[in-house]
mmJSON file of the N, C-alpha and C atoms, coordinates in Angstrom:
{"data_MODEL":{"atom_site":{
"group_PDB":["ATOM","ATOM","ATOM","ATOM","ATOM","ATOM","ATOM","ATOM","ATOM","ATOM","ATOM","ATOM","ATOM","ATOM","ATOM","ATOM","ATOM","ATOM","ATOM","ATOM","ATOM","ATOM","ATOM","ATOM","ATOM","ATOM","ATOM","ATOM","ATOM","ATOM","ATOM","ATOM","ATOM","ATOM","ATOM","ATOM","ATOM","ATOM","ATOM","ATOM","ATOM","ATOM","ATOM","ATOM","ATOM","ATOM","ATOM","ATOM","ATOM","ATOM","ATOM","ATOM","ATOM","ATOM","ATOM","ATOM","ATOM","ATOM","ATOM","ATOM","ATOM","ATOM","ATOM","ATOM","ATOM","ATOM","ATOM","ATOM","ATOM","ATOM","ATOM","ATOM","ATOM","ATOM","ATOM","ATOM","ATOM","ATOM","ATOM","ATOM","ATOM","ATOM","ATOM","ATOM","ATOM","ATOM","ATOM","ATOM","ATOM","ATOM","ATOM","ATOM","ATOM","ATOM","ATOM","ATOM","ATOM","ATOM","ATOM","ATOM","ATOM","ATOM","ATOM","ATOM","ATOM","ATOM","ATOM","ATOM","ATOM","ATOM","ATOM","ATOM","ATOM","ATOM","ATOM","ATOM","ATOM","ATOM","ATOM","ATOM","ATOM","ATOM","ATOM","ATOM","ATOM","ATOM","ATOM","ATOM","ATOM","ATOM","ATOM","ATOM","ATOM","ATOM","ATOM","ATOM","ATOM","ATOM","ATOM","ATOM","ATOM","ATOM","ATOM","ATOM","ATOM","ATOM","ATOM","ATOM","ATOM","ATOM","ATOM","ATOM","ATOM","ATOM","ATOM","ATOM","ATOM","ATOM","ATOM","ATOM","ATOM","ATOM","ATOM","ATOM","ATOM","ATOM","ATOM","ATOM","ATOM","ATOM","ATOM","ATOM","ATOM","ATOM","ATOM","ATOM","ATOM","ATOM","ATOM","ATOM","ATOM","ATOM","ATOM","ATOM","ATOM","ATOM","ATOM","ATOM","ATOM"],
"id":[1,2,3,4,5,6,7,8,9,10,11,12,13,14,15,16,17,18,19,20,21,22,23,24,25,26,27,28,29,30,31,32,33,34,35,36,37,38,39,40,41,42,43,44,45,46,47,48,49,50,51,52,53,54,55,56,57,58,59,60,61,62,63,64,65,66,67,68,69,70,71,72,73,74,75,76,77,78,79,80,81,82,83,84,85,86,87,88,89,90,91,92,93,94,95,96,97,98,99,100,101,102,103,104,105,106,107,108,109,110,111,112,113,114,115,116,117,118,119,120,121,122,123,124,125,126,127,128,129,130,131,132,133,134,135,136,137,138,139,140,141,142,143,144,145,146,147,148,149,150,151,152,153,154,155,156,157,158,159,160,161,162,163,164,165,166,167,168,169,170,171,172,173,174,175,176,177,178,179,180,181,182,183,184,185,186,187,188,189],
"type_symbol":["N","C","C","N","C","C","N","C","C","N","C","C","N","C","C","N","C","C","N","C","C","N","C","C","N","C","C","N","C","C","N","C","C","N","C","C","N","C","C","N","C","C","N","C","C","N","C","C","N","C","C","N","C","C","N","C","C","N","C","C","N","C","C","N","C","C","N","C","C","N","C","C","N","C","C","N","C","C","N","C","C","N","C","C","N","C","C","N","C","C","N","C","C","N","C","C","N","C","C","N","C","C","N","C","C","N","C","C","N","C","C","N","C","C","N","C","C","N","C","C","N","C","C","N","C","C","N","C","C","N","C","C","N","C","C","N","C","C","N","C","C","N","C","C","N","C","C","N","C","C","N","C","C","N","C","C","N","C","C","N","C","C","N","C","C","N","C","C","N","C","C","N","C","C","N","C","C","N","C","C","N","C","C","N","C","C","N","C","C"],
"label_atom_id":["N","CA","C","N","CA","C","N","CA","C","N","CA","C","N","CA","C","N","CA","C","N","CA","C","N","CA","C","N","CA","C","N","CA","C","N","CA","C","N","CA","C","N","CA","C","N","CA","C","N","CA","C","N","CA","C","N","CA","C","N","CA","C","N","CA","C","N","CA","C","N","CA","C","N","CA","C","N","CA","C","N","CA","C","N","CA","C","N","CA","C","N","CA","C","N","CA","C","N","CA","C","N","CA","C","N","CA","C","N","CA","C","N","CA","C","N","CA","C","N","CA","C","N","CA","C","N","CA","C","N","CA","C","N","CA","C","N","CA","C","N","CA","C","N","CA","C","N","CA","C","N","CA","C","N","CA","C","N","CA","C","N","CA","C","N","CA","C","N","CA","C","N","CA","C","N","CA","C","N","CA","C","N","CA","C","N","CA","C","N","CA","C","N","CA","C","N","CA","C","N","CA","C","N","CA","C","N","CA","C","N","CA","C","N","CA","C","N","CA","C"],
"label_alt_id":[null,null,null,null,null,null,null,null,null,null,null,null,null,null,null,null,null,null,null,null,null,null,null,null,null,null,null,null,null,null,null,null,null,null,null,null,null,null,null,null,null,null,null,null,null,null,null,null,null,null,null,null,null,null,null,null,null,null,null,null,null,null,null,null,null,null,null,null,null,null,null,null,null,null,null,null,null,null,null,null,null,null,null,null,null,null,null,null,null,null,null,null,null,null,null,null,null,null,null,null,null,null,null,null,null,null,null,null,null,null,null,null,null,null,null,null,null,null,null,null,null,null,null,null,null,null,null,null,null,null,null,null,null,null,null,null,null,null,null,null,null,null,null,null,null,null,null,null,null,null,null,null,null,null,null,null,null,null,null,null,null,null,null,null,null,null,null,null,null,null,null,null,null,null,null,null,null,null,null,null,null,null,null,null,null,null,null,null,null],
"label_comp_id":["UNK","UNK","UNK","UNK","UNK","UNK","UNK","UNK","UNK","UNK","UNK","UNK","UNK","UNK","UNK","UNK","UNK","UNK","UNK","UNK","UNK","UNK","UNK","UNK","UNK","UNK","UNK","UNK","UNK","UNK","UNK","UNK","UNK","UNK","UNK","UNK","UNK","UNK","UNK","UNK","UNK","UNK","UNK","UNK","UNK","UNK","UNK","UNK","UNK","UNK","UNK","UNK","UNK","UNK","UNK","UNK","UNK","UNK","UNK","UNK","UNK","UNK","UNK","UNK","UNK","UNK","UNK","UNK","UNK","UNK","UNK","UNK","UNK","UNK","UNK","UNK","UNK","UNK","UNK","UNK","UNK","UNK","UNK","UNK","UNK","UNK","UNK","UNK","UNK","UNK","UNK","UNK","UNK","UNK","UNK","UNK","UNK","UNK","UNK","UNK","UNK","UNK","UNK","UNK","UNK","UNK","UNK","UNK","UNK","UNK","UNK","UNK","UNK","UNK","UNK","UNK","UNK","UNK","UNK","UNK","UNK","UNK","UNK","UNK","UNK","UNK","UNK","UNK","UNK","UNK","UNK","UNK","UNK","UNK","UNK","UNK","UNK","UNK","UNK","UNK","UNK","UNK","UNK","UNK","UNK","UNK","UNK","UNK","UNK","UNK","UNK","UNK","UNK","UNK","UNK","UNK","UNK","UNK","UNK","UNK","UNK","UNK","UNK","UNK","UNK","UNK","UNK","UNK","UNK","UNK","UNK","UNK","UNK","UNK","UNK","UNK","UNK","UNK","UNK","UNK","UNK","UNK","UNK","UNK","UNK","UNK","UNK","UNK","UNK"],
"label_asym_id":["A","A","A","A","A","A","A","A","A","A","A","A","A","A","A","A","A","A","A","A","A","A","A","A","A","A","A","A","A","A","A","A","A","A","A","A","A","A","A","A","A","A","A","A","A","A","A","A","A","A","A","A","A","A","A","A","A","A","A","A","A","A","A","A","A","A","A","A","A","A","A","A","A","A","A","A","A","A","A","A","A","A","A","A","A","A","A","A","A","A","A","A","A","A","A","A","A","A","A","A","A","A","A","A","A","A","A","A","A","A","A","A","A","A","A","A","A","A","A","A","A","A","A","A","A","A","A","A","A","A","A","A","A","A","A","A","A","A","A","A","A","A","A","A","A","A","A","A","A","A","A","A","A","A","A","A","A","A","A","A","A","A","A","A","A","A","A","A","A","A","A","A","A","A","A","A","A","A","A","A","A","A","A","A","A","A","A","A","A"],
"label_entity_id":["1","1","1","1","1","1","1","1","1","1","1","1","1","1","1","1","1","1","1","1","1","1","1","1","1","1","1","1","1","1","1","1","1","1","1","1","1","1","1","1","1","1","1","1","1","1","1","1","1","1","1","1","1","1","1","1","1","1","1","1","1","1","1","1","1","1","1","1","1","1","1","1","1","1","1","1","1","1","1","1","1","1","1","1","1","1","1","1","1","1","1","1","1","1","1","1","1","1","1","1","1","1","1","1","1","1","1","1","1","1","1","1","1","1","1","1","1","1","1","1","1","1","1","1","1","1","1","1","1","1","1","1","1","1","1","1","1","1","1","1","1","1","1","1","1","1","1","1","1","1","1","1","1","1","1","1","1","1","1","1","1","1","1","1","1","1","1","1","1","1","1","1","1","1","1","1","1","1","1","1","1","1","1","1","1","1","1","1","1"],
"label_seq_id":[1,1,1,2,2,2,3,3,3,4,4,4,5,5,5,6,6,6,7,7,7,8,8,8,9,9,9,10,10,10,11,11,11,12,12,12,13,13,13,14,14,14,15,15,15,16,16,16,17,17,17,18,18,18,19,19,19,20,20,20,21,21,21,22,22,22,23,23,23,24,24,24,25,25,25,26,26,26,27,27,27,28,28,28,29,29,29,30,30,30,31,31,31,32,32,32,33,33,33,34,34,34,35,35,35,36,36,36,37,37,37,38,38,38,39,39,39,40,40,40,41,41,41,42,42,42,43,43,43,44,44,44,45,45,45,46,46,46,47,47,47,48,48,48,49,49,49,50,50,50,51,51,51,52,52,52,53,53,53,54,54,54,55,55,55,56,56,56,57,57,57,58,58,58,59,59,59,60,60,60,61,61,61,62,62,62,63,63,63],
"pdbx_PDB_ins_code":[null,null,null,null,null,null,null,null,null,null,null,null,null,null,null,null,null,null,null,null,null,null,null,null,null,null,null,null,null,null,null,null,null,null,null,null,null,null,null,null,null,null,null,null,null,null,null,null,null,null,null,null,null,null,null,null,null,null,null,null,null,null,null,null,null,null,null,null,null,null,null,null,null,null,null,null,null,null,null,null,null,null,null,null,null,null,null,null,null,null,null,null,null,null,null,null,null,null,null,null,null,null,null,null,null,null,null,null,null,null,null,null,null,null,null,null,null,null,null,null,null,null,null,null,null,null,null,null,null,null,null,null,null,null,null,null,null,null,null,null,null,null,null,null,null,null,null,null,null,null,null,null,null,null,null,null,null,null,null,null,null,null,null,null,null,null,null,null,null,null,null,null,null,null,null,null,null,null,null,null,null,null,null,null,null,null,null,null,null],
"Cartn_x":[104.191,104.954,105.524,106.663,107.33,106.55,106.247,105.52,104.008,103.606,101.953,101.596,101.932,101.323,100.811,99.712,99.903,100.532,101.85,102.986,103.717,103.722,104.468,103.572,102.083,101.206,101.0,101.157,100.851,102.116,103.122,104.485,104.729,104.1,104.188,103.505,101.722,100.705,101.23,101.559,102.615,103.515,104.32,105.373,104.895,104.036,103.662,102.492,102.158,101.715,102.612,103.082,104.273,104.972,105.787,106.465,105.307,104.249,103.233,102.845,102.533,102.368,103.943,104.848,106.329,106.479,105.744,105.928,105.118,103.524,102.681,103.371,103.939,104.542,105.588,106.27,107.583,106.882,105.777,105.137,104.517,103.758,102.777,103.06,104.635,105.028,106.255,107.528,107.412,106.644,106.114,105.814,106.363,108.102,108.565,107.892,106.924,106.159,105.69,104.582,103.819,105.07,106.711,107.372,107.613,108.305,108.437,107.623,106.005,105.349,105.106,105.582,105.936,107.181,108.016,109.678,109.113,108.693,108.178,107.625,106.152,105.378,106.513,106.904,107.739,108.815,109.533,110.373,109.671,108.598,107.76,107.434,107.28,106.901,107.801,108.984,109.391,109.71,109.3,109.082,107.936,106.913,105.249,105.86,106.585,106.56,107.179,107.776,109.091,108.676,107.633,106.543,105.758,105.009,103.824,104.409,105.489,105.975,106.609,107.072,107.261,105.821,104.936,103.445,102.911,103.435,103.172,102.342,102.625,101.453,102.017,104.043,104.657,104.564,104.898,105.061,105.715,104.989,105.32,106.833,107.331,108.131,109.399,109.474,111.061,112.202,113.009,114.588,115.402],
"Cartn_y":[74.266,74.327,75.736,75.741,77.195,77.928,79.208,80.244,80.006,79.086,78.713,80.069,81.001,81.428,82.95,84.147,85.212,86.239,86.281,87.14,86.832,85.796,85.455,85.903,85.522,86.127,87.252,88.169,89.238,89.875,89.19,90.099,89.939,88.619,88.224,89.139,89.696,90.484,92.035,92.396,93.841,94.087,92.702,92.778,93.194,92.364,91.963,93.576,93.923,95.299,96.474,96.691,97.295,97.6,96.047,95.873,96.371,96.273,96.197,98.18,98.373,99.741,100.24,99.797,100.666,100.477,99.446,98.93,99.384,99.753,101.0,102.494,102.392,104.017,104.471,103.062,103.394,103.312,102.712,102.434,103.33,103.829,105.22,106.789,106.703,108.227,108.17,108.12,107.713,109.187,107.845,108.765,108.717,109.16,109.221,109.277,109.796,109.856,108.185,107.7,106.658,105.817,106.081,105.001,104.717,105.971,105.798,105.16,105.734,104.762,103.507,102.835,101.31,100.579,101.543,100.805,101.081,101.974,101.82,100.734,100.903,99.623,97.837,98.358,96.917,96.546,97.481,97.524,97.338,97.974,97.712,96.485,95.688,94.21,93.408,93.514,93.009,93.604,94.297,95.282,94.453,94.689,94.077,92.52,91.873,90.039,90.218,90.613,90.752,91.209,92.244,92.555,91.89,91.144,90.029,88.848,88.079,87.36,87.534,88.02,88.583,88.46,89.194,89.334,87.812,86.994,85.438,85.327,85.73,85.441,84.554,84.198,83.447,82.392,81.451,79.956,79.375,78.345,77.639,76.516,76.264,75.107,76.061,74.288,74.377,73.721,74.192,73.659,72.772],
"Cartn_z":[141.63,140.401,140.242,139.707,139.424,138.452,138.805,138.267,137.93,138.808,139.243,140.011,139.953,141.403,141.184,142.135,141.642,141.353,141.808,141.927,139.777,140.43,138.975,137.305,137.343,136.557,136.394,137.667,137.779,136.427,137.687,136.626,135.064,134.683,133.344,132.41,133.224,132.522,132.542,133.597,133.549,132.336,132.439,131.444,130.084,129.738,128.593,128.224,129.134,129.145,128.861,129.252,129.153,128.052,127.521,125.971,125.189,125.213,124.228,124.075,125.442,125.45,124.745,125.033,124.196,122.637,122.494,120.73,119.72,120.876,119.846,119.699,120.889,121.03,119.786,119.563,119.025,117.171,117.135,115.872,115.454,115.917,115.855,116.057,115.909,116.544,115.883,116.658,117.998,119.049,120.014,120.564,122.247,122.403,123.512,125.289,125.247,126.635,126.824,126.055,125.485,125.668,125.344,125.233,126.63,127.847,128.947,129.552,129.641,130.228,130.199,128.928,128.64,129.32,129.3,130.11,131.306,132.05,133.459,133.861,133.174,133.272,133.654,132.252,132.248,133.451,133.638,134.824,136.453,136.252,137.666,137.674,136.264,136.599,137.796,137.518,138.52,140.098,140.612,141.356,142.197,141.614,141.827,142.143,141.553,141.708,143.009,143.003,144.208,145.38,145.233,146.783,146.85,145.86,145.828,146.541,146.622,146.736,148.082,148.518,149.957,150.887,150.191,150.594,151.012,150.186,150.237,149.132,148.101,147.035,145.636,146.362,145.168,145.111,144.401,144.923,146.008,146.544,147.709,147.599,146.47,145.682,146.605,147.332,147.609,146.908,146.951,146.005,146.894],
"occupancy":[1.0,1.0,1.0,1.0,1.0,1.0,1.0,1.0,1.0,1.0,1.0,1.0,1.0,1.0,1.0,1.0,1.0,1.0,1.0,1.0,1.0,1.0,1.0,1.0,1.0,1.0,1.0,1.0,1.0,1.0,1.0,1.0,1.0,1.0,1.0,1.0,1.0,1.0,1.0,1.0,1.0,1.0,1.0,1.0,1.0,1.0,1.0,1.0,1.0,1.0,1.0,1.0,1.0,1.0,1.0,1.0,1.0,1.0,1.0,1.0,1.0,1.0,1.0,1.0,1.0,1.0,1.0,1.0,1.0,1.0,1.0,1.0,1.0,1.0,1.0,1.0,1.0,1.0,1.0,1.0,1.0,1.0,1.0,1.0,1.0,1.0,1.0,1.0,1.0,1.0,1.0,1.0,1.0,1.0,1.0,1.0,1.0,1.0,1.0,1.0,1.0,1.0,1.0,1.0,1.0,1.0,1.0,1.0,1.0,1.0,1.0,1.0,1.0,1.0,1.0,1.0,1.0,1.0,1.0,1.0,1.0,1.0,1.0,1.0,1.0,1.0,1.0,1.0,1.0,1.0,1.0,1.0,1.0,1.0,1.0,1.0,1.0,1.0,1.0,1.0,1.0,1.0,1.0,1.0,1.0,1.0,1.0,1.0,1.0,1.0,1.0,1.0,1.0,1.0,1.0,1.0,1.0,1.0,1.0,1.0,1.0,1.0,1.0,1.0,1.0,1.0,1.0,1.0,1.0,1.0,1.0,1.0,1.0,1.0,1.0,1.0,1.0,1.0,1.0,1.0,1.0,1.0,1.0,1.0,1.0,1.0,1.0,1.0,1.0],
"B_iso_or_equiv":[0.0,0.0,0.0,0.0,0.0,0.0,0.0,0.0,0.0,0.0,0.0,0.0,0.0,0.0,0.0,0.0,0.0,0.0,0.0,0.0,0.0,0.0,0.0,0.0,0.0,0.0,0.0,0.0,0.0,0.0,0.0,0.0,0.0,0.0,0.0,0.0,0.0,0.0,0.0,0.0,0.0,0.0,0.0,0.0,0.0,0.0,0.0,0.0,0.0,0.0,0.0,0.0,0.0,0.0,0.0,0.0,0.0,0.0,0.0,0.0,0.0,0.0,0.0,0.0,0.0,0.0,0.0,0.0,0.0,0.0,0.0,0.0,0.0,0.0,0.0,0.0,0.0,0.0,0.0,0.0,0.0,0.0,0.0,0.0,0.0,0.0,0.0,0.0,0.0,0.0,0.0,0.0,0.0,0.0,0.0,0.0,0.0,0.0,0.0,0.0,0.0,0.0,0.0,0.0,0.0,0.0,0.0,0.0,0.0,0.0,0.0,0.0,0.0,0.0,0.0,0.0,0.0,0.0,0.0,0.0,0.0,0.0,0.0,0.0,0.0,0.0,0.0,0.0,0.0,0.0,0.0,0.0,0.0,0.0,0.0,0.0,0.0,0.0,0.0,0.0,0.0,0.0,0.0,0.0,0.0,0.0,0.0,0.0,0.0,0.0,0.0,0.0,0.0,0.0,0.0,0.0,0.0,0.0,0.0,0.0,0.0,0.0,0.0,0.0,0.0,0.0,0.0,0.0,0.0,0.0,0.0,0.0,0.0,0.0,0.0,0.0,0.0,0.0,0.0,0.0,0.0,0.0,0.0,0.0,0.0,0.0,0.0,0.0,0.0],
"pdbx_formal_charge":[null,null,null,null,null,null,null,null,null,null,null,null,null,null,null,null,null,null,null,null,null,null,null,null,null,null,null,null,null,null,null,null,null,null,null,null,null,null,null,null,null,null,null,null,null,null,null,null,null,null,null,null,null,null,null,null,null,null,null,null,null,null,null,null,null,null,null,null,null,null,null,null,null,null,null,null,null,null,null,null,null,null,null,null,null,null,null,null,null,null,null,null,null,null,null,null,null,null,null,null,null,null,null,null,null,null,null,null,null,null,null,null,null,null,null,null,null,null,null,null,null,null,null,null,null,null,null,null,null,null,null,null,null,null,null,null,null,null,null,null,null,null,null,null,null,null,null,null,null,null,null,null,null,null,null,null,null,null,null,null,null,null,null,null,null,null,null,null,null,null,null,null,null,null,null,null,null,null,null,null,null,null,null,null,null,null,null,null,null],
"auth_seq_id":[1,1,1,2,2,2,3,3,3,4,4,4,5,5,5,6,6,6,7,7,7,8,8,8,9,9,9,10,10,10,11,11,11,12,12,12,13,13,13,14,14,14,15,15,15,16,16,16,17,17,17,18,18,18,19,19,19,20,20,20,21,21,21,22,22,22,23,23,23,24,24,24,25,25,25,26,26,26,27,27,27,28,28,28,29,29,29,30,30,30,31,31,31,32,32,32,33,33,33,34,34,34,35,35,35,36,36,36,37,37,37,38,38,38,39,39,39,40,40,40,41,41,41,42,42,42,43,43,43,44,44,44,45,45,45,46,46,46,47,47,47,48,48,48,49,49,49,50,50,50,51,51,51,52,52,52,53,53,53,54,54,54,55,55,55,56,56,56,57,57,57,58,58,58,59,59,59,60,60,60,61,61,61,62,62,62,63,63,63],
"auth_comp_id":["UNK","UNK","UNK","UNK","UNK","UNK","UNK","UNK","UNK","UNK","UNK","UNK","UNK","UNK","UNK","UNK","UNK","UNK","UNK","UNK","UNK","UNK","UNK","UNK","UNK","UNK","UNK","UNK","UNK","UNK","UNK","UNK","UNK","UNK","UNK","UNK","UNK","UNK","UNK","UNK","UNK","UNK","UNK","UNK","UNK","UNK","UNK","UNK","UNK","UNK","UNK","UNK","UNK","UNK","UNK","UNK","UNK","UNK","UNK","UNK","UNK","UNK","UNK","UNK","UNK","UNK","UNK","UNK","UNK","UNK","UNK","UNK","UNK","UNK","UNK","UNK","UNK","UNK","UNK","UNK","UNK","UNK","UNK","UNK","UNK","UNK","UNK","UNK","UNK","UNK","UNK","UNK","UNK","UNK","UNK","UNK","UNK","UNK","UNK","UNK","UNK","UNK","UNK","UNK","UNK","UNK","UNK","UNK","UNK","UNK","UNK","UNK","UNK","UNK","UNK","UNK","UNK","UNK","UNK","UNK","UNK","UNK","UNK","UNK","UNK","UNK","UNK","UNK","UNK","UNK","UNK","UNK","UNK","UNK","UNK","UNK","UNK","UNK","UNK","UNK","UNK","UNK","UNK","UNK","UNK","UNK","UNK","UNK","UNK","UNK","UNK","UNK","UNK","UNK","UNK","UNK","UNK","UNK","UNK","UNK","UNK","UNK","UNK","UNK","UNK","UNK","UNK","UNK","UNK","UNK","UNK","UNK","UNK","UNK","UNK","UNK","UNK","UNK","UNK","UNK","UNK","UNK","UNK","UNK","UNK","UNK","UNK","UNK","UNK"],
"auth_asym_id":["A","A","A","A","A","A","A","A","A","A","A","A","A","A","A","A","A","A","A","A","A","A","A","A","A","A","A","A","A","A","A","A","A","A","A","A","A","A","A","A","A","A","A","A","A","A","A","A","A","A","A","A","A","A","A","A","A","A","A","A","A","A","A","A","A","A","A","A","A","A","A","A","A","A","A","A","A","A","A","A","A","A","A","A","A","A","A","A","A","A","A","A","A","A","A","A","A","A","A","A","A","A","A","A","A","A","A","A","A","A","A","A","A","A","A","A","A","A","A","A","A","A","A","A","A","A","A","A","A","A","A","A","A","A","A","A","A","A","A","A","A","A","A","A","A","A","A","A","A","A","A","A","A","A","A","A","A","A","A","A","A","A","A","A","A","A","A","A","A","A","A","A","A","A","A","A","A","A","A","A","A","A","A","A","A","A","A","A","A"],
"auth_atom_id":["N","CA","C","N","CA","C","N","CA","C","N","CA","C","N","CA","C","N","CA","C","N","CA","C","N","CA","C","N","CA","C","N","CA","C","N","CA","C","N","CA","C","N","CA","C","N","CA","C","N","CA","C","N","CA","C","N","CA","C","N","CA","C","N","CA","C","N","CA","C","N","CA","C","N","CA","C","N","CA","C","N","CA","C","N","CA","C","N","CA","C","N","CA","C","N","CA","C","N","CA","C","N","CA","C","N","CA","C","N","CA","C","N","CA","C","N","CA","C","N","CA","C","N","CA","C","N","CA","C","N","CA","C","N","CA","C","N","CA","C","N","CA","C","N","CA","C","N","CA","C","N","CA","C","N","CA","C","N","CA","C","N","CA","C","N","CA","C","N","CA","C","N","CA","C","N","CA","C","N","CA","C","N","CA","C","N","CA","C","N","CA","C","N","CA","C","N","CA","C","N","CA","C","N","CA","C","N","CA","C","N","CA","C","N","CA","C","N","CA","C"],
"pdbx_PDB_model_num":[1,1,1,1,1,1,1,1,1,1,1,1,1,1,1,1,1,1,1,1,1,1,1,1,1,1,1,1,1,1,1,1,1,1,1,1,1,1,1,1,1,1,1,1,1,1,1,1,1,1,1,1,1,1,1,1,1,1,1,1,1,1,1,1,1,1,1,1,1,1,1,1,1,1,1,1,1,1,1,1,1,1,1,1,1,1,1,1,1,1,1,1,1,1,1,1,1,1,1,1,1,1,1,1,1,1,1,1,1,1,1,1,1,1,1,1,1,1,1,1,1,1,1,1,1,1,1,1,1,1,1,1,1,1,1,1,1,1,1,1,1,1,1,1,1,1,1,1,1,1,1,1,1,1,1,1,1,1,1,1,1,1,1,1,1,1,1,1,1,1,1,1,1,1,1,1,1,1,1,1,1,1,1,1,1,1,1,1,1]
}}}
């Protein structure tokens, strides 16, 4: 099934790490450093799916 797999979770939990780390930053401050490291985070999510998945760790579903 599409986005069964660990590449895809991985990138979802990054993501969601990420936005979350940028939304305290921007709430509690701002606090610009705290924010970068959130758009990073988030941006590496797909980074990480995209080598995971290569790695063989995406879904198997052919089109």
């Amino acid at each position: 099934m599409h986005g069964s797999s660990p590449a895809a979770w991985t990138a979802v939990t990054l993501c969601l790490i990420g936005f979350t780390v940028g939304g305290i930053a921007l709430v509690i401050g701002p606090s610009w450093s705290m924010f970068t490291v959130g758009v990073v985070l988030t941006l590496l999510s797909g980074v990480a799916a995209k080598v995971m998945s290569a790695a063989g760790y995406g879904s198997k579903a052919t089109h």
